[in-house]
N, C-alpha and C positions, 0 to 999 in steps of 0.2 A: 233458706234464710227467711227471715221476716217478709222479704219482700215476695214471697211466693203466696205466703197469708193476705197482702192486698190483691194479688191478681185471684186470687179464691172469693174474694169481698168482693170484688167487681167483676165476675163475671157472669152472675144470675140478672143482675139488670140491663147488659148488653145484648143478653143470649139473640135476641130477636132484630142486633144492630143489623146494615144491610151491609152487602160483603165487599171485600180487604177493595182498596184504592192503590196506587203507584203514588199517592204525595203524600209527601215530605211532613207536610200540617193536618192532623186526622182530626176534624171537626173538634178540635180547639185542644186536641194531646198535641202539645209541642216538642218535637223530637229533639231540641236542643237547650234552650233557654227555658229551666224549670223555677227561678227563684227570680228572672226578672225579664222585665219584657225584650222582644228581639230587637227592636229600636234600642238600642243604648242611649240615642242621642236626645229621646225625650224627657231622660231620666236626671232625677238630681245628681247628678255623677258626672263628674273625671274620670275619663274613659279614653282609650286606644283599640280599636278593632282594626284589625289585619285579615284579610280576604286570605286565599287562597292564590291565588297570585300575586300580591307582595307578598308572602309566605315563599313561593319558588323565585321570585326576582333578587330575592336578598338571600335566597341560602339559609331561610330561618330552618331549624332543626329544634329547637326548645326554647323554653325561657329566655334563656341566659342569649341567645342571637339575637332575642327582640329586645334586649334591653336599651340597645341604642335606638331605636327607633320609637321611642316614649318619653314623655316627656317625664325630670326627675325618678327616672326609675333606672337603677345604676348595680347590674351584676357582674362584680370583677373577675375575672380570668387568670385565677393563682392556685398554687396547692393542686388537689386533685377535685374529684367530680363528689367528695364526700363534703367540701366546702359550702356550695350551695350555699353562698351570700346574697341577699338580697337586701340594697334599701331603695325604699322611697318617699323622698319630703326627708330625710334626713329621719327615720325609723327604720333599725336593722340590728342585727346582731350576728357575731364571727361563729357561737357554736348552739349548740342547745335550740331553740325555741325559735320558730322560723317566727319574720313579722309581716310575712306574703301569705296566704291561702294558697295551693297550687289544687287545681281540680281540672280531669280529664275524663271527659266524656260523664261530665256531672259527679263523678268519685272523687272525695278528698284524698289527698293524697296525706297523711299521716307526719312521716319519717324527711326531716329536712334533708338527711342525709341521702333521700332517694328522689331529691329536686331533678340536679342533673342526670338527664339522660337525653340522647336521639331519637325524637319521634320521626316517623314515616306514612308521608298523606297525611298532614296535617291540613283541614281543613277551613278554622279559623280559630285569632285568636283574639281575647279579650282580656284588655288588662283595665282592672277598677281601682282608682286611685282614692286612697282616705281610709278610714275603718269601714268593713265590710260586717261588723261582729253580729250584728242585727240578724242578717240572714247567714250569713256563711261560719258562725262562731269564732271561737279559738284562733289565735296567731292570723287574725285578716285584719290586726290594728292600721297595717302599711298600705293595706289594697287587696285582690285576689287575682290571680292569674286563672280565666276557664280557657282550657284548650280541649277543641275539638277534633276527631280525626275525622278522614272520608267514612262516607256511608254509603253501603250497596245500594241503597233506595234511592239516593241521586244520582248515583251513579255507577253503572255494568260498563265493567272491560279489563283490560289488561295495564299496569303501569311497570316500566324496567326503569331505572337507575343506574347508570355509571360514574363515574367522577374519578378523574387525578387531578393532584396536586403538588405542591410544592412541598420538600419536606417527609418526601416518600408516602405520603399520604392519597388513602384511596378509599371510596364508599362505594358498596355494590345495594340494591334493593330492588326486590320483584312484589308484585302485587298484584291480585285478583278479586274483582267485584262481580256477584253473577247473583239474579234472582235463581234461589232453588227451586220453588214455585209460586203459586198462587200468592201464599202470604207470608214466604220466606223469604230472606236477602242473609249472604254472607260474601264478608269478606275479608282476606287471611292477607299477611303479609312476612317478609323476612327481610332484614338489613343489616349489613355490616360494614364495618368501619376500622382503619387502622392509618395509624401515624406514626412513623417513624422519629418524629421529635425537634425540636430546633435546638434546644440546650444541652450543652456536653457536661457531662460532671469528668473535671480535670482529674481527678484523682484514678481514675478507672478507663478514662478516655472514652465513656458510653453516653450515647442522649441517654437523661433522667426522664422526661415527658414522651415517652411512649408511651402509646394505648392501643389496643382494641377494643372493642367493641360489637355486640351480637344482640339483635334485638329480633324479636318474632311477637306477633300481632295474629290476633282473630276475632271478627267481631261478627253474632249471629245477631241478627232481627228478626222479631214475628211479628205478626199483626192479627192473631188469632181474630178480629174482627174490627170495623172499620173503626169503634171508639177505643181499643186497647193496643197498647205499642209494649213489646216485652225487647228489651235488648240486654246482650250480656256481652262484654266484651275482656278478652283473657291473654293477658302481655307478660311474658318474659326476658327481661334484660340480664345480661352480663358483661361484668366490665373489668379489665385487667390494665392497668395501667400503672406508670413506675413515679410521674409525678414530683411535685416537691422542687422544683429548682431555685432551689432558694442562694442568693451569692450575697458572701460576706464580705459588708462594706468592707471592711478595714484593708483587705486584699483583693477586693474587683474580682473574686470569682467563684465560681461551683465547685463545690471541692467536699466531698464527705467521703468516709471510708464504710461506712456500713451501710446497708442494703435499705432501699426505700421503695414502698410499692403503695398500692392501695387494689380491693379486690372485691368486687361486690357480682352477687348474685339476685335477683329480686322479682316476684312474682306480684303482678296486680289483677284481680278479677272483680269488676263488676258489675251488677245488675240491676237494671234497672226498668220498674214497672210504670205504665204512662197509661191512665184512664180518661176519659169524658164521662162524665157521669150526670150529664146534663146542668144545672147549676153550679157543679165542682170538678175543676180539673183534679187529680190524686195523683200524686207519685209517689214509689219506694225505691230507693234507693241502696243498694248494700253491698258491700264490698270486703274481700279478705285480702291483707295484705302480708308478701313474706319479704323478709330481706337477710340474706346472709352475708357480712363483708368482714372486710381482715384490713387495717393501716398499721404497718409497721415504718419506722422512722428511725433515723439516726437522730435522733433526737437535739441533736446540738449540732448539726449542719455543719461540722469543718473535720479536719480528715483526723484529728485526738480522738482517742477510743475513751468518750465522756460517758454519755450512756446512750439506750438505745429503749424504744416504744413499741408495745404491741396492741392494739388495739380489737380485737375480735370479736364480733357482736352477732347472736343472731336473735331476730324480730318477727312475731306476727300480731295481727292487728286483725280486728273485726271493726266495723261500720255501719249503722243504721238508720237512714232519713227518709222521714217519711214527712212530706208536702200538700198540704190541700190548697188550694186559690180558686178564687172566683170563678166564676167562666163570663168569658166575653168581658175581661179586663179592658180592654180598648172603647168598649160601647157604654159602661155603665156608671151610674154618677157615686155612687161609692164599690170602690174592690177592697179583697182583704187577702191575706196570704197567714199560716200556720202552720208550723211546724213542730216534731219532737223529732231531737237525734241523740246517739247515743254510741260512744264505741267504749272500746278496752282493746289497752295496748301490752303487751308483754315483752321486754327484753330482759335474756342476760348477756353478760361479757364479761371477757378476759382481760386485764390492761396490765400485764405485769410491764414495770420500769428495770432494763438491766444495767447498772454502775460497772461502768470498766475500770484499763487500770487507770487515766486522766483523771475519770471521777471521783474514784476514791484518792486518789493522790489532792489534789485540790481543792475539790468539794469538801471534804470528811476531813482526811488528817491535816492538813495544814491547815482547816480551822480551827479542827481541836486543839494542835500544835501550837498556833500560837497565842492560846487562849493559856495553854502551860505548858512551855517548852521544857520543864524540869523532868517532867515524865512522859516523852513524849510515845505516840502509840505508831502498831506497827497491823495493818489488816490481816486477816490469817489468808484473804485469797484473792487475789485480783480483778475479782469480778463476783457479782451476788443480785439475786433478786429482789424485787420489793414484788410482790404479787399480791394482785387485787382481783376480786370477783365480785360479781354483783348480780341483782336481783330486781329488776325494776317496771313494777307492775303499774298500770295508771289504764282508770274510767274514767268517763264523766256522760251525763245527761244533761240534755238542754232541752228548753222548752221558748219559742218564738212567736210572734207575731207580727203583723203590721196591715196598717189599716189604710186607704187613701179615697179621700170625697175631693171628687171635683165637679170643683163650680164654676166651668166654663174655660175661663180665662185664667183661673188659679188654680191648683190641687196642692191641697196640703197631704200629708202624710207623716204615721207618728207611728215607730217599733218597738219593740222593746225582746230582750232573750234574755234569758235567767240560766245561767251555766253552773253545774255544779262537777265539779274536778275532786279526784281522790291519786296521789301521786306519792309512791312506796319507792321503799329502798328497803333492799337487805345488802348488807357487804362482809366479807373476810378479808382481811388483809393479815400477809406473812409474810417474813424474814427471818432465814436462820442463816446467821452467820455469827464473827466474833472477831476479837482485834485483840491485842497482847498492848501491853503496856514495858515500856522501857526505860531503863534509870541514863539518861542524858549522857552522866560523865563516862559508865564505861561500854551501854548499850544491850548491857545483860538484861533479860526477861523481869523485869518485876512482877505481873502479874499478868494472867489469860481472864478475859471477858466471855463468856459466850450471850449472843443475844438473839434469843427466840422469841419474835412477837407473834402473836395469834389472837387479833380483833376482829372481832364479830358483832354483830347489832344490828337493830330494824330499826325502821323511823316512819314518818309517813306526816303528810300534810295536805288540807283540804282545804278548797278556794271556791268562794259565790261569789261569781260576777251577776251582776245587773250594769247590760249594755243598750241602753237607749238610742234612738235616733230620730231625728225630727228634721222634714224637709217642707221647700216650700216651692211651688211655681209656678209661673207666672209665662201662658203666652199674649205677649200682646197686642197682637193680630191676629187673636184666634186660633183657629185650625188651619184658616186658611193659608199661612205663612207661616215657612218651620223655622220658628226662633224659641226658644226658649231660655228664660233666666231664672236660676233659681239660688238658694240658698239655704241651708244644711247645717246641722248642730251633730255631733253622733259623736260613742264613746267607744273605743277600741280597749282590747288586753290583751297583754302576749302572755303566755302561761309561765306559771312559778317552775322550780322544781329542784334537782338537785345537782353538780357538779361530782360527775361522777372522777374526771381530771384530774380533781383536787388529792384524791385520795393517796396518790404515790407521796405527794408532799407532804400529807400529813404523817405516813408512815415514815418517811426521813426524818422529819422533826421528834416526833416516838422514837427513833434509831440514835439520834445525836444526844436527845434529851438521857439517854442511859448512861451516858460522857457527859453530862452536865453542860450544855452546852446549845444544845435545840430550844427552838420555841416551841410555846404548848397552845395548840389549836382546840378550842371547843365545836367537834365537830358538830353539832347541830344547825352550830350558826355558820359556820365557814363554808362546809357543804350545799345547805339549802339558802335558794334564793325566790323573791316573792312575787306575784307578775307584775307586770310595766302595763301602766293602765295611762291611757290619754286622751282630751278631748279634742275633734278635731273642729273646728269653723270653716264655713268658707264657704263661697258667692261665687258664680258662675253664669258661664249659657255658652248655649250651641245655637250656628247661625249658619245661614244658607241664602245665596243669591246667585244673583248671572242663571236662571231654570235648572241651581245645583249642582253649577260647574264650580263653584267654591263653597266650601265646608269649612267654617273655621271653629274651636272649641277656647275656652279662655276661664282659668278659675284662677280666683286667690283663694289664701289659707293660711290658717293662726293654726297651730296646732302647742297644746299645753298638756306635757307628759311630767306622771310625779315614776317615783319606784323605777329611774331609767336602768335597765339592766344593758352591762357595760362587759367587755372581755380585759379583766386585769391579768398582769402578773403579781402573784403574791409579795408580802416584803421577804426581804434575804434572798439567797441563794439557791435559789428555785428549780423548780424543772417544766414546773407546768402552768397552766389556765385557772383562772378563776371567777368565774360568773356573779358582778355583784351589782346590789341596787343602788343606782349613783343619784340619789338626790333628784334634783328635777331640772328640764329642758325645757326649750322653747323653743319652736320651729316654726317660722313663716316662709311665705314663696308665692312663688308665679307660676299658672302654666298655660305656653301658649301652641295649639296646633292648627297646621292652616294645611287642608288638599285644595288642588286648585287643578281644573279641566280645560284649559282655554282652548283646548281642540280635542278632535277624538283620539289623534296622535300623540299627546301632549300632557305629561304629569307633570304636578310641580308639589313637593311635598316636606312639610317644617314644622319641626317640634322643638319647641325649649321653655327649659326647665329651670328655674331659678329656686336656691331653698338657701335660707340662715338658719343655721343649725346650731346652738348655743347651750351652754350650759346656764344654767341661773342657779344653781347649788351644787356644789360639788364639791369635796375635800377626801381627799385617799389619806389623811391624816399627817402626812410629809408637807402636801401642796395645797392650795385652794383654786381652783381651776375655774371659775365662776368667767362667764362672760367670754370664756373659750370656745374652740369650735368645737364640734364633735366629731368624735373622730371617723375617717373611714365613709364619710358623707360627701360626694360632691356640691359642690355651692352650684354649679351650671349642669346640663346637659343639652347637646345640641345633635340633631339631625336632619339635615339639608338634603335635598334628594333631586333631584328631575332627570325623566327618562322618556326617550320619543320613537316614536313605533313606525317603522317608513313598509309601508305596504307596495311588494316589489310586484313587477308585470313582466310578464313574459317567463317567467321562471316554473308556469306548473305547479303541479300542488308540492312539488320538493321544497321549495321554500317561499313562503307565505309573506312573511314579514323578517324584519331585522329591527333588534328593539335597542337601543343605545342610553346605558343608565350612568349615572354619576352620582355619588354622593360623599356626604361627609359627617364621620361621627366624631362629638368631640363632651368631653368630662373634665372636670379641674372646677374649683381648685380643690382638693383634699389633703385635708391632713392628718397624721399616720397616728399622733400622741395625744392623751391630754393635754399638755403641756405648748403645743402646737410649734413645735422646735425642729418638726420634721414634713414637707408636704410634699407633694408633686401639682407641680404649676398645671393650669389648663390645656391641654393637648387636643388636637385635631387627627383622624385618620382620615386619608382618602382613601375612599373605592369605587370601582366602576365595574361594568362588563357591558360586553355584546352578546345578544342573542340570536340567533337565527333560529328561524318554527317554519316548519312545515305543517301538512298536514297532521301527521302522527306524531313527529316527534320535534324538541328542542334541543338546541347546542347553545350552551352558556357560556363562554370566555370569560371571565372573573379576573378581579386581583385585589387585595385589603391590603390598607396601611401603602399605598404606590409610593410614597415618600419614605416610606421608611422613619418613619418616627420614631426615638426613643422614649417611651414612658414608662413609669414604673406601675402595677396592680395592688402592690401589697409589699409594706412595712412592718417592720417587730425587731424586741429587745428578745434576747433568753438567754440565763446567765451573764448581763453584762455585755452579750456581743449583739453589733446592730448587721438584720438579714433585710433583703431587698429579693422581688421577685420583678424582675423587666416584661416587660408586655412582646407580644410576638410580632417581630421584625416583616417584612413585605413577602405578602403570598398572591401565590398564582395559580389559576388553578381550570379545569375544561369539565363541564358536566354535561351529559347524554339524559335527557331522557324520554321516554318512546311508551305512547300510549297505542292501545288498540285494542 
């Protein structure tokens, strides 16, 4: 890959560096933080870092575990692991175009749909709140999530995993760190995961939310010489799970008759090159990604054979960042940072819609029917395809900077990236069926229809962002007191593209329109949508006392988005999604984080989140929704935490300590509509555990939600019927693990 072309650039001027070290930091290549310094907290940013130990106190595993522990940053627990919702500050969206960055071990992560997944040795993690588009581009309007894994170079030895649970659920993971030699480090891993499920679907009498889970890990590092760091790191996940327990108000419960799964396979590799090149640190960055998955759906969630969804996709991706900055960023009165990157993505899919006999009975003929009961129609077969395929190519290049002079007590700083996006479509869509028509009074055949559609066509649409950012700060006691206050201008975009969803519906509408009877879709416009572009404001600082036994962080923010891109249902009698640009929002907020040390036994740890998420234009042409909330955005998030560490005597090195944690996550208020006719009040979970550690190993006692809280994750219309997805009842659970 490209990135092998920088480590060939840099290694004539090191040849004579002096040989490979055991740390971490190689005369100023930083083995982790490549696009911003490892202090977070002196940076104009809203920020959440998570050690490595709140990372195993909490049972974190991905994103989606830390979401309660951040302030406004809110990932629900519905549908299956192809969901991958994320918002924050009330920016988010249900399918298409993530509005998070995800990046691991410096690799962007591409494919929303491959958010969720179980990492293993997660080492730390970083969540940056606000537009990131400056440095990280594309879909970082909301923030970026960087997560780290372990590293051989910190650390050689052995890590085992065990864990049960409540719910028939169980994780096993093995792990090894070991220098190869002199200027080698590898380290390989395996994890897996399986749940038996908590929701029954009544019609079959089966838990629906099942999963397994299979993850394996390998990460090689070299250090060919003390100023070059080459790391390559290559994960494969798969995931089987059955998903979807969606329960229909009208009857209080889970009930479909056709088969729901979701099935992903996915491969991520990458590399990355890390120089010292004396006044310029260099990185390359590159990455290949695969994904193969399959979502099939009973599409209308109740036990009537209406129709049914296949969704079948498979994906690869290339990726290429290549990084120069300063060297000795911390020492000098002006740094700079610059970058080019560039990928190309490739999917196709399969998404045929199949009409049973509900569907056609009620959908099709008794609308035609009663549009002209004189002759009324009769289908020639109880079931038929809408079959769709697709073709969806997409590049782009970008080209970054950013520049910062500090003068002592202030540093300004001012970025800018120029993104240019290229985003194709090719599609066919078919239907061969036909319907008979009949004379009312005596039921005899008047006439046979056959109706064969065969649509085909390309499309494509190209997008320049110019994404700005301007920061300012200010310490007021100098260096010698870590306070910092700053404030921040920057413009975010989540990318355009196209709704490939749509396409079953428009082929219905082509289906009906042949009956005189469908509406007529101009697919250019219905299909594609443009990106959601926003600016964000906001004033902040991070503060430290008691010799940094309390840490507290605090920012406000205006945030003003036009082109909001919104998940509608279409008008009529529908079947699917619709991705469209809703006018413009306004989101303001609060976010407050406080850790506090008042002894060496002694955590105390609070994060809340305050956002008004609002429409200020909106009209779906039915309603005018202006001054409404948005949907699917928490207004709060809270996480309360304290945990106390009793250091035991007389026990031997078998048990060391016993650590006692409590805490409480809680989200609300949200609401489900436009229209805001439908919400889920603010909710609270308690959880806690006890630890026992030894020398070698940990015993975890756990339990989430100990109350038992009823809440709901996730609301929706389809067809006229309203679905609910309930949040997961009280778990218990023991985890093992054993280093050596």
């Amino acid at each position: 890959m490209a990135a092998a072309a920088v480590t060939a650039a840099i290694a004539a001027p090191v040849a004579e560096a002096r040989q490979a070290t055991d740390s971490v930091t190689l005369a100023g290549v930083t083995v982790t933080a490549i696009k911003q310094s490892a202090d977070m907290r002196t940076q104009a940013t809203a920020s959440t870092v998570l050690s490595r130990r709140d990372v195993e106190r909490n049972e974190v595993t991905g994103a989606k575990a830390a979401s309660g522990m951040v302030p406004n940053l809110y990932v629900p627990d519905y549908g299956s692991r192809m969901t991958s919702t994320i918002y924050v500050r009330g920016i988010g969206a249900r399918i298409d175009q993530p509005a998070v960055g995800l990046n691991i071990d410096n690799v962007p992560v591409l494919s929303k749909e491959n958010y969720d997944f179980d990492l293993l040795d997660i080492s730390r993690i970083e969540m940056l709140r606000g537009p990131q588009s400056a440095l990280y581009g594309r879909n970082t309007m909301g923030g970026a999530i960087n997560i780290y894994t372990l590293s051989a170079m910190s650390y050689q030895g052995t890590r085992l995993l065990a864990e049960y649970a409540s719910g028939q659920s169980y994780r096993a993971g093995a792990s090894h760190y070991a220098r190869l030699g002199g200027n080698m480090w590898l380290g390989a891993g395996a994890y897996f995961t399986s749940t038996g499920g908590q929701f029954t679907n009544l019609y079959n009498g089966r838990k629906c939310d099942w999963e397994h889970q299979g993850y394996a890990r390998a990460k090689l590092e070299w250090q060919p010489c003390s100023r070059v760091l080459v790391s390559n790191s290559l994960s494969l996940t798969m995931s089987r799970q059955g998903g979807y327990p969606y329960e229909y108000m009208a009857t209080g419960q889970i009930s479909y008759n056709d088969t729901c799964f979701y099935r992903r396979t996915a491969v991520l590799d990458g590399l990355t090159v890390s120089a010292d090149l004396g006044s310029v640190q260099l990185s390359g960055i590159s990455s290949f990604q695969y994904i193969d998955d399959n979502m099939t759906l009973d599409q209308d969630f109740t036990p009537l054979p209406y129709f049914t969804l296949t969704q079948a996709r498979r994906e690869w991706a290339l990726t290429q960042d290549v990084v120069a900055r300063s060297h000795g960023a911390e020492e000098g009165r002006y740094q700079w940072l610059a970058g080019l990157f560039g990928f190309y993505r490739h999917s196709t899919m399969d998404a045929p819609v199949t009409f049973l006999d509900t569907g056609i009975s009620q959908l099709i003929e008794d609308h035609r029917n009663q549009a002209n009961p004189d002759y009324p129609i009769r289908w020639d077969e109880r079931s038929f395809v809408l079959g769709s395929h697709f073709g969806l190519p997409l590049w782009g290049v970008a080209a970054y900077h950013q520049s910062t002079l500090d003068l002592g007590r202030v540093a300004l700083t001012a970025g800018l990236r120029v993104d240019y996006e290229r985003a194709g479509l090719s599609y066919t869509s078919t239907t061969h069926t036909g319907y008979s028509t009949l004379e009312a009074a005596t039921g005899a055949v008047y006439s046979h229809t056959a109706i064969d559609i065969d649509d085909h066509g390309n499309m494509h649409k190209e997008f320049v962002q110019l994404l700005p950012k301007f920061t300012a700060t200010w310490r007021p006691w100098g260096k010698e007191k870590p306070h910092t206050l700053y404030a921040s201008v920057s413009k975010g975009s989540k990318a355009g593209g196209y709704n490939t969803q749509m396409f079953s519906d428009v082929l219905q509408q082509r289906l009906m329109g042949v009956m005189g009877i469908g509406a007529s879709y101009d697919i250019g416009k219905v299909v594609g949508y443009k990106p959601e572009k926003a600016w964000n404001y906001e004033a902040g600082g991070h503060f430290e006392c008691w010799q940094g036994r309390v840490k507290s962080d605090l920012a406000v923010f205006y945030i003003d988005c036009t082109d909001r891109q919104l998940t509608v249902f279409p008008d009529g009698t529908t079947t699917g999604r619709v991705m469209t640009n809703a006018g413009r929002t306004r989101n303001w907020g609060a976010e407050l984080a406080v850790q506090m040390r008042p002894a060496e036994d002694l955590g105390l740890n609070l994060s809340y989140g305050f956002t008004s998420a609002r429409f200020v234009d909106y009209s779906d042409g039915k309603a005018d929704y202006a001054h409404r909330h948005i949907p699917y955005c928490p207004s709060h998030t809270l996480w309360a935490e304290a945990y106390y560490e009793i250091a035991t005597r007389g026990c031997g090195q078998w048990l060391k300590s016993v650590t006692i944690d409590a805490n409480v996550q809680g989200a609300g208020e949200i609401y489900w509509n436009e229209a805001n006719t439908a919400r889920q009040p603010f909710y609270a979970l308690l959880g806690g555990s006890v630890t026992l550690r030894g020398r070698h190993y940990s015993l975890q006692l756990w339990g989430r939600n100990l109350t038992d809280t009823a809440y709901r994750t996730f609301y929706f219309v389809s067809i006229g019927h309203e679905f609910l997805q309930r949040g997961k009842s009280r778990q218990a659970g023991a985890t093992l693990r054993v280093n050596f």
